[in-house]
C-alpha positions as CSV (number, residue, x, y, z in Angstrom):
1,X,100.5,49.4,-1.3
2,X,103.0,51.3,-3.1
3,X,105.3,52.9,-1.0
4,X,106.0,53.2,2.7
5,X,106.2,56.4,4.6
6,X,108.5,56.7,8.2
7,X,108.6,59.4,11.0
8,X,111.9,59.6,11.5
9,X,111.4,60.9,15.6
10,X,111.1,57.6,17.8
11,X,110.9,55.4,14.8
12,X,114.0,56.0,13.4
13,X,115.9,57.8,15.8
14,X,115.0,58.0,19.9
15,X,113.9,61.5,20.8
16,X,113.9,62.1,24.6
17,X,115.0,65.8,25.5
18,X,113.6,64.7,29.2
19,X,115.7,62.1,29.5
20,X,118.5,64.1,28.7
21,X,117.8,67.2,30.3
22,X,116.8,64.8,33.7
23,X,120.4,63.0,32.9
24,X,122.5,66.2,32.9
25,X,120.3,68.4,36.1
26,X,118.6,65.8,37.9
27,X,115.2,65.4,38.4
28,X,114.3,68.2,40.6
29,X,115.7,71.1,38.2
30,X,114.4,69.4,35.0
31,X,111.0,69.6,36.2
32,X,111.5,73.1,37.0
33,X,113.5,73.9,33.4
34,X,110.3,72.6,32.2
35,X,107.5,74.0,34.3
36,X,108.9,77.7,33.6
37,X,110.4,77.1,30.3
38,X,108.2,76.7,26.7
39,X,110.9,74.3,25.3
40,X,107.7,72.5,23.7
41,X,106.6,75.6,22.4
42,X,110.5,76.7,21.1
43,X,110.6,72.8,19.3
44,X,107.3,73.4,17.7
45,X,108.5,76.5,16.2
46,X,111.9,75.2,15.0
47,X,109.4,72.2,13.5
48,X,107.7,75.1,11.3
49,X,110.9,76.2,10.2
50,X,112.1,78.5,12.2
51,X,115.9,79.3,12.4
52,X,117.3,76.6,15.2
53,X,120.5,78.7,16.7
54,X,118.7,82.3,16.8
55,X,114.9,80.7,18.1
56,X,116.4,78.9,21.0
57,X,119.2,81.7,22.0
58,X,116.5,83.9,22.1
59,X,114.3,81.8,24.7
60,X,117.3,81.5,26.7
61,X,117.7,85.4,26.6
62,X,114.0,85.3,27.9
63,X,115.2,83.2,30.4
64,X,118.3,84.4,31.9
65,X,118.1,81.7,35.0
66,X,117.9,78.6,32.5
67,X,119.8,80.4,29.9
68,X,122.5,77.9,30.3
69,X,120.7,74.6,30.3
70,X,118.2,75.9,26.9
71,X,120.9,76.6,25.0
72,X,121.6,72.9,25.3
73,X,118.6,72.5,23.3
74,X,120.7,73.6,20.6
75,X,124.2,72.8,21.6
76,X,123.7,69.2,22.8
77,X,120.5,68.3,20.1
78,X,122.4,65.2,18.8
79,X,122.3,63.8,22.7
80,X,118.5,64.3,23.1
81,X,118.2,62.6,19.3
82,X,120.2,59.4,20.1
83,X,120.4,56.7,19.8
84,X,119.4,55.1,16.5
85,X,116.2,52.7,17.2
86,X,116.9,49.4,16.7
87,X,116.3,47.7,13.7
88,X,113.7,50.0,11.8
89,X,117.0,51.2,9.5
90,X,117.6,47.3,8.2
91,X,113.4,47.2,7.5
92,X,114.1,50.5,5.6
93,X,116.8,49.1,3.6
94,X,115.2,45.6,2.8
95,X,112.3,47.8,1.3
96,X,114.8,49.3,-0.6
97,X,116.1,46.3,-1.8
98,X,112.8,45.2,-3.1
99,X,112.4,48.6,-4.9
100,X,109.4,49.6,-2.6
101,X,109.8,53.2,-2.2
102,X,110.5,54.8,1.2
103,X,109.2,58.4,2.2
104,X,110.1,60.6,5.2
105,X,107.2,62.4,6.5
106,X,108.5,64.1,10.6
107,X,107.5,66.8,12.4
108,X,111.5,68.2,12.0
109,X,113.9,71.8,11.9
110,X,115.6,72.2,9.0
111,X,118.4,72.7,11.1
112,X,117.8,70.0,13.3
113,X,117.4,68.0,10.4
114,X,121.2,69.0,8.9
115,X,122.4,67.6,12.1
116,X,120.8,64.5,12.2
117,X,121.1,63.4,8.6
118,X,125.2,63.7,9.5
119,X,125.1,61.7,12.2
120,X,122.4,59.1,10.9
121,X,123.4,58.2,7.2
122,X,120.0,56.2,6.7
123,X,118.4,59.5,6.7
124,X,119.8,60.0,3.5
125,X,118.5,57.3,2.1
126,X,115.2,58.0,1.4
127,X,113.3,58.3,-2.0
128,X,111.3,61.5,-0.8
129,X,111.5,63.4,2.2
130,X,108.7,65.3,3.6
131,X,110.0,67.7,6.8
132,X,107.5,69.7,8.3
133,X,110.4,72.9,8.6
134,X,110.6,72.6,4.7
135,X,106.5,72.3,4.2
136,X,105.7,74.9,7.0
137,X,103.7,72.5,8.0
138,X,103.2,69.9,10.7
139,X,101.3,66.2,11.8
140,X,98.4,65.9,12.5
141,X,97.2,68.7,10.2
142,X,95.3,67.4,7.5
143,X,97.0,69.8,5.3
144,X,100.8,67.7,5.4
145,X,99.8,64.5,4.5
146,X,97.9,66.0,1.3
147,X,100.7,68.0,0.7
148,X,102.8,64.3,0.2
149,X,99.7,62.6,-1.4
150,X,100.2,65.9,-4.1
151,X,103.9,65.9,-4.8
152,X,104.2,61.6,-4.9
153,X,101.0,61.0,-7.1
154,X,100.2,58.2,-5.1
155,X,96.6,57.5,-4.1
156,X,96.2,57.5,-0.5
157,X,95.4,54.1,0.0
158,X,98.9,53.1,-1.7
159,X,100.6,54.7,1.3
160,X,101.7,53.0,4.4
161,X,102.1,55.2,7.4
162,X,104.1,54.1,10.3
163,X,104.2,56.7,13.5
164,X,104.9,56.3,17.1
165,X,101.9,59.2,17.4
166,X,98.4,57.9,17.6
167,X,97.1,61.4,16.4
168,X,99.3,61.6,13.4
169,X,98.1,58.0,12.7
170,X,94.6,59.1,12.8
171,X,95.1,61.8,10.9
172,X,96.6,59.7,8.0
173,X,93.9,57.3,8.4
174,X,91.1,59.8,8.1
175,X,92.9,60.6,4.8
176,X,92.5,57.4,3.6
177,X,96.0,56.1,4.2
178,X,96.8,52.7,5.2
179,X,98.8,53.2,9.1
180,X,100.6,51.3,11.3
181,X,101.2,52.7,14.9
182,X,105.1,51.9,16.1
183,X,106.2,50.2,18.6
184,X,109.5,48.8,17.7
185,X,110.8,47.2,14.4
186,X,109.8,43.5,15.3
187,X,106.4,44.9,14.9
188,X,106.5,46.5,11.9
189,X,108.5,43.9,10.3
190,X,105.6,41.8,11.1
191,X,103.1,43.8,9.4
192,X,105.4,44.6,6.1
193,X,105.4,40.7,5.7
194,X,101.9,40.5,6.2
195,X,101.2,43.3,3.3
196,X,103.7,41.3,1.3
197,X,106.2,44.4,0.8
198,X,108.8,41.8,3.0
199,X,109.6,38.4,2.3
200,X,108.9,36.0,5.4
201,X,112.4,35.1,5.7
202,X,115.9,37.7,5.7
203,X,117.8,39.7,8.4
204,X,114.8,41.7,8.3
205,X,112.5,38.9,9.9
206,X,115.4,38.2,12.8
């Protein structure tokens, strides 16, 4: 394996617009916000690139009895993405530290994508960063993960994928790529010092 590629969304950072929309209205009107609303529909969009402030004022001008609580989508973003997930930053860095090259491949808004990198300076750090709002493009279609195997000019099979989504996983698999479903950094540490891209010892192993 030659370098090691990270969804950012639940891997990196939590992602729970539920939770937060649940936290600020209470159960009863988040179900509702959701059962009327498309905000899966809206994120998808703003995950193909489409402008964040204009795509989800105009849902809430759709909307006028939610218009409120969707224009948190944009408004409050950085509450739905927090907070960092613990640990998967200090793996990052160790690989770093090794010279093992770290890719970003998410499902993510350019503008989105501004705000998080502000408030999450890890997301900086990255050799190569694959967004799917830059790419037009999004997990699980075939079409992404070709589109990083094409630009870093590594073989599939020199590529580990980790992903908190079993379809992206097996969509990276089919390709050939080596995969490792998340769920939580103890666990991928584990694996990284199994592959031998992470000594067995380090804050990393804690």
């Amino acid at each position: 394996m030659k370098a090691v590629v990270f969804d950012i969304g639940r891997v990196l950072i939590d992602w729970q617009p539920v939770r937060f929309y649940r936290a600020r209205l209470g159960a009863a009107r988040q179900a509702a916000l959701f059962d009327a609303v498309d905000l899966e529909g809206m994120n998808a969009a703003l995950d193909l690139g489409a402008p964040f402030r204009e795509t989800v004022c105009a849902l809430a001008d759709k909307h006028p009895a939610y218009s409120e609580e969707i224009r948190l989508w944009h408004d409050s973003w950085l509450q739905m993405a927090s907070p960092a997930i613990p640990g998967t930053a200090t793996l990052l860095r160790a690989l770093k530290a090794r010279s093992v090259p770290v890719f970003a491949l998410s499902n993510f808004g350019l503008g989105p994508f501004d705000l998080a990198r502000a408030a999450y300076p890890v997301l900086k750090e990255f050799d190569r960063t694959y967004l799917s709002g830059a790419l037009r493009l999004a997990k699980p279609d075939p079409a992404i993960y070709a589109a990083v195997e094409e630009d870093c000019g590594l073989p599939p099979e020199a590529l580990l994928f980790t992903d908190d989504r079993p379809e992206n996983i097996a969509a990276a698999r089919a390709r050939g790529w080596q995969t490792h479903l998340f769920a939580g950094a103890p666990d991928l540490a584990a694996r990284l010092m199994a592959e031998g891209l992470l000594p067995h010892e380090g804050p990393h192993a804690a």
